[in-house]
C-alpha positions as CSV (number, residue, x, y, z in Angstrom):
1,X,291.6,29.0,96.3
2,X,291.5,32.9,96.4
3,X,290.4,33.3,93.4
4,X,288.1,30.5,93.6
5,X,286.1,32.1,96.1
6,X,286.8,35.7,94.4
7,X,285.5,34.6,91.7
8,X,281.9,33.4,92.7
9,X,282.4,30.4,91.7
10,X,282.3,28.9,95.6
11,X,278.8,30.8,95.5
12,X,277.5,28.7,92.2
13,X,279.0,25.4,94.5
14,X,276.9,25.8,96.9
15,X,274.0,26.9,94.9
16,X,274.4,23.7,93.2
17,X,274.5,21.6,97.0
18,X,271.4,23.5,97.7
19,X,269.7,22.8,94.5
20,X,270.7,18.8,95.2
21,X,270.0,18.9,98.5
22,X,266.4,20.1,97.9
23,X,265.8,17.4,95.2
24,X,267.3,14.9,97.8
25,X,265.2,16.1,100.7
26,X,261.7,16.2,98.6
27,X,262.5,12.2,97.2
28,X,263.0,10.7,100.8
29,X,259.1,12.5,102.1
30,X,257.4,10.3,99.2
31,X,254.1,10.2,100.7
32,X,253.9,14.0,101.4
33,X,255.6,15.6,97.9
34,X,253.7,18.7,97.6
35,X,253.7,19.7,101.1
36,X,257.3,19.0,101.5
37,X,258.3,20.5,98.3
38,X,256.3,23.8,99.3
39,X,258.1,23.9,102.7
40,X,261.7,23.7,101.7
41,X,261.2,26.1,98.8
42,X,260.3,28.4,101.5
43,X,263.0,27.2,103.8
44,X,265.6,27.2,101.2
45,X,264.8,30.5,98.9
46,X,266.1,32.8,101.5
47,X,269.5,31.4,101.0
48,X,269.5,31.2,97.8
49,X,269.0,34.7,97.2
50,X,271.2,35.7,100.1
51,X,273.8,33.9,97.8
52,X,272.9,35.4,94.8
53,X,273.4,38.9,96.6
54,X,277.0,37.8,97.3
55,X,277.6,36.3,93.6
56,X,276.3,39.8,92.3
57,X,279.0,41.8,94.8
58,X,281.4,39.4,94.2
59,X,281.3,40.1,90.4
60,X,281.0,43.8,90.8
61,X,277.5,44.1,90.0
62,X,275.4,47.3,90.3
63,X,274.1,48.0,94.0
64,X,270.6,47.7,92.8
65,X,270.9,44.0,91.7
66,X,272.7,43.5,94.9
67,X,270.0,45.1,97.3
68,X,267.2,43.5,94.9
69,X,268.6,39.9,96.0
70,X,268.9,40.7,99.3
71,X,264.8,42.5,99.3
72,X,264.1,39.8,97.4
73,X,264.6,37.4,100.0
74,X,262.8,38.8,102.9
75,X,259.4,37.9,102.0
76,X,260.5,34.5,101.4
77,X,261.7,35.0,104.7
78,X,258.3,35.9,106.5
79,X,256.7,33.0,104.4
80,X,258.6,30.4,105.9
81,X,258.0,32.1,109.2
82,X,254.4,32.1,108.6
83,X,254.3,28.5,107.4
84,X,256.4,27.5,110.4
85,X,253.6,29.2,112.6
86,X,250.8,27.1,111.7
């Protein structure tokens, strides 16, 4: 299990419940598909790249892909603050 997790392959599990859980989520709002797509990209994308951070430092990546992940996902961040606003 250490290694499992070591490894970053618990990270690409996840990833992968994410990915399914979006497709999941957007198939049971049929009548609003767009809308509901747009809104858990934005909900989810944070995450994602939050994850992606942790992949990169759990496989000894440089800092600079590291912090890009993590930059990356703050304005996905405000995005879904904004769209959460209106």
């Amino acid at each position: 299990m250490r290694d499992f997790v070591l490894s970053g392959q618990a990270v690409d599990l996840v990833l992968i419940v994410v990915a399914i859980e979006f497709v999941v989520l957007v198939t049971l709002r049929k009548g609003r598909r767009a809308a509901a797509a747009k809104d858990l990209f934005f909900a989810l994308m944070p995450g994602a790249l939050l994850l992606l951070a942790l992949k990169a430092a759990l496989a000894g990546a440089e800092w600079p892909w590291i912090a890009a992940f993590i930059s990356a996902s703050f304005p996905f961040h405000l995005a879904d603050l904004a769209r959460r606003q209106r």
